[in-house]
N, C-alpha and C positions, 0 to 999 in steps of 0.2 A: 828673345831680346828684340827690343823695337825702338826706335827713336835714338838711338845712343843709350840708353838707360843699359847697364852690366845689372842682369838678376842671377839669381841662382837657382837650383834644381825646380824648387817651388816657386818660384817668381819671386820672391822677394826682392827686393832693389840691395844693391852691393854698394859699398863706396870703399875710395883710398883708405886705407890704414883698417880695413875690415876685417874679424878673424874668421875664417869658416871651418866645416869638418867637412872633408872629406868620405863621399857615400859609397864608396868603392873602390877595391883592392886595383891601383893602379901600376903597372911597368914603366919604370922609368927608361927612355930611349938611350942607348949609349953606355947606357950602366948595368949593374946587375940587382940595381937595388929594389924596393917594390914600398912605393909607398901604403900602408895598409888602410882600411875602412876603418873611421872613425877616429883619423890623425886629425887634430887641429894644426891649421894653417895662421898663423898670426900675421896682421899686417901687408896685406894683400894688395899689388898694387894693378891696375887696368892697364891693359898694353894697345897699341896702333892698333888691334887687331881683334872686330866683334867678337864677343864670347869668352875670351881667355883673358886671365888674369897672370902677372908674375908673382913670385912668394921664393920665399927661403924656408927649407924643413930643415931638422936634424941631420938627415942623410944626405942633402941637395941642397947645393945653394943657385938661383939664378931659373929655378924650374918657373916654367910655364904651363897653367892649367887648364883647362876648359870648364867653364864655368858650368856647364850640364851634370859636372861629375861633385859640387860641391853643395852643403849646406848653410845659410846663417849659423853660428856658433850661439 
């Protein structure tokens, strides 16, 4: 990621309201859940913070991701 631009695993450019999959079986902190490889994320939103995006799953709501771990959908 360069310039403010949010990409994803491949460099693609990300934007608000984007849905991405998910490239790997992630642990959620604090929970016991596990988000698995090849969940789609709908609706994606960019936080203060290079690299990571917010999203709501099935299992989580309010999760923060790192955009390294996600693909264009």
């Amino acid at each position: 990621m360069s310039d403010g631009i949010l990409t994803d695993s491949n460099g693609n450019q990300l934007a608000d309201d984007d849905s991405v999959t998910v490239i790997k079986d992630l642990k959620v902190k604090g929970t016991s859940e596990t988000i698995k490889r090849g969940t789609l994320v709908k609706n994606i939103r960019p936080t203060d913070t290079p690299g990571e995006v917010e999203c709501n799953t099935k299992q989580v709501k309010g999760l923060v991701l790192k955009t390294e771990f996600l693909k264009t959908a």
